[in-house]
C-alpha positions as CSV (number, residue, x, y, z in Angstrom):
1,X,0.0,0.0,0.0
2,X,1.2,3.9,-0.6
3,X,2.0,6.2,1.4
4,X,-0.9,7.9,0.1
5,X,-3.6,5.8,0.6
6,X,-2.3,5.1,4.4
7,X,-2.9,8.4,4.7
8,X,-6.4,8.7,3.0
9,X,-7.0,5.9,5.2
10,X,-6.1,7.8,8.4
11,X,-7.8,11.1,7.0
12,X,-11.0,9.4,6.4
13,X,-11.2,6.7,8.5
14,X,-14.4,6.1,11.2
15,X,-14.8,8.5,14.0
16,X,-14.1,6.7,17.2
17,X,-17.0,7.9,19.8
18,X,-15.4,7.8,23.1
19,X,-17.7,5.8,26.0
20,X,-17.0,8.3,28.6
21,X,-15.7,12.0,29.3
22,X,-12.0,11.3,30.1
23,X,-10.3,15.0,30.8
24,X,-6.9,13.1,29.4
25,X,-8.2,13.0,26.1
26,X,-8.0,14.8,23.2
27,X,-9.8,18.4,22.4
28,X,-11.5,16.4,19.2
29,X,-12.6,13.3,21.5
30,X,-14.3,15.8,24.3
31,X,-15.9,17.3,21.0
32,X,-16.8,14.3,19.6
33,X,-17.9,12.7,23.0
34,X,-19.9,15.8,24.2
35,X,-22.0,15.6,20.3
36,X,-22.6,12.0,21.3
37,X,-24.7,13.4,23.8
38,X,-26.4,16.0,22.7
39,X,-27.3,13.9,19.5
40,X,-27.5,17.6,18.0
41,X,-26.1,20.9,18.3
42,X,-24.2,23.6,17.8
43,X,-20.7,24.4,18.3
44,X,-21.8,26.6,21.6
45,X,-24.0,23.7,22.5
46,X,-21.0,21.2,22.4
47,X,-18.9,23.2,24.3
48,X,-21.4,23.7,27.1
49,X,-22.1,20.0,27.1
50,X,-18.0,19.8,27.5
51,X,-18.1,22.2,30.5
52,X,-20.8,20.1,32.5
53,X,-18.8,16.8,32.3
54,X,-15.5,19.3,33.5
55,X,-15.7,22.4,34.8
56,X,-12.4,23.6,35.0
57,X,-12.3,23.9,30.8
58,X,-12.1,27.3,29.3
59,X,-15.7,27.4,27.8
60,X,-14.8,30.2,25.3
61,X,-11.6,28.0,24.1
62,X,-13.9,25.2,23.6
63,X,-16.5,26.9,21.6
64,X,-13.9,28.2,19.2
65,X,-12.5,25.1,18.6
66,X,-15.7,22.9,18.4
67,X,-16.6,25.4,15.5
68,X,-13.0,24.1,14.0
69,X,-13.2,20.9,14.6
70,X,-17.0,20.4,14.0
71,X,-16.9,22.3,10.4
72,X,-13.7,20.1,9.7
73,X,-14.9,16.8,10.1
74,X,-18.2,18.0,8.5
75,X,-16.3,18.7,5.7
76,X,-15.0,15.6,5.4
77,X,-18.3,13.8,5.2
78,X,-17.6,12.0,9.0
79,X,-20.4,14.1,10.3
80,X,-24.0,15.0,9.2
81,X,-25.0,18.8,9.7
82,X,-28.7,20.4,9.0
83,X,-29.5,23.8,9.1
84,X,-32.1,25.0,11.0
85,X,-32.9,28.9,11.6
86,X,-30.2,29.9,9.8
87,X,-27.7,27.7,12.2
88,X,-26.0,24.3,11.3
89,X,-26.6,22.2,14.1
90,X,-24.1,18.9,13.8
91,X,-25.4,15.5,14.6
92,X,-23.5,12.1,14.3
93,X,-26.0,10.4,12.1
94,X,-27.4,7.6,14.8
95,X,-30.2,5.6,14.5
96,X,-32.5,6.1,16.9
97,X,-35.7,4.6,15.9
98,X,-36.2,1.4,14.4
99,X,-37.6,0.8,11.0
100,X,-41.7,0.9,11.4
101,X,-41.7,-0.1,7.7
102,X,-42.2,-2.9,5.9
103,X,-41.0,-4.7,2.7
104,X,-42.9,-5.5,-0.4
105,X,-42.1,-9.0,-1.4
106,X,-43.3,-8.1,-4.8
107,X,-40.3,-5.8,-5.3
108,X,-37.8,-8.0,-3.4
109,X,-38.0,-10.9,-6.7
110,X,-41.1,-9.8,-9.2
111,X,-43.0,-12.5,-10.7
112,X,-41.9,-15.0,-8.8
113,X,-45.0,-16.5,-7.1
């Protein structure tokens, strides 16, 4: 394998969604940890989610870089964002509800009866 597609590899790979609020770990794990939460929000909204699991983090850093981090990875497709009022709100794209509906057999293998 190339250089280059280790690195796509590592660029794009799966976002890891960290189990619980560890004050050791990275700025982009709170980030991603806090959205977890939330299921949806804003970068503020992150950040404040951040500062209830610790609150001894700089709040104002936080929202400044869960705008960075949050628009990065949303660029990159690892993230789903939606606008709403004007204001993207970032969500991680989890199921949350089963599927209430059903399949037609008919369009599974037509004609076959």
């Amino acid at each position: 394998m190339s250089s280059t597609d280790q690195d796509f590899r590592d660029e794009f790979k799966p976002l890891h969604i960290p189990a619980h609020y560890m004050p050791a770990d990275s700025d982009q794990d709170k980030i991603i940890y806090a959205l977890a939460q939330i299921d949806e929000g804003t970068a503020d909204e992150v950040a404040a989610e951040i500062s209830r699991h610790d609150s001894s983090v700089d709040i104002e850093y936080f929202k400044t870089k869960a705008a960075s981090t949050l628009n990065i990875l949303y660029g990159k497709g690892l993230i789903k964002g939606i606008t709403k009022d004007g204001v993207l709100r970032y969500n991680l794209s989890k199921i949350t509800k089963g599927n209430d509906g059903s399949i037609d057999p008919e369009l599974l293998a037509p004609g076959l009866d």
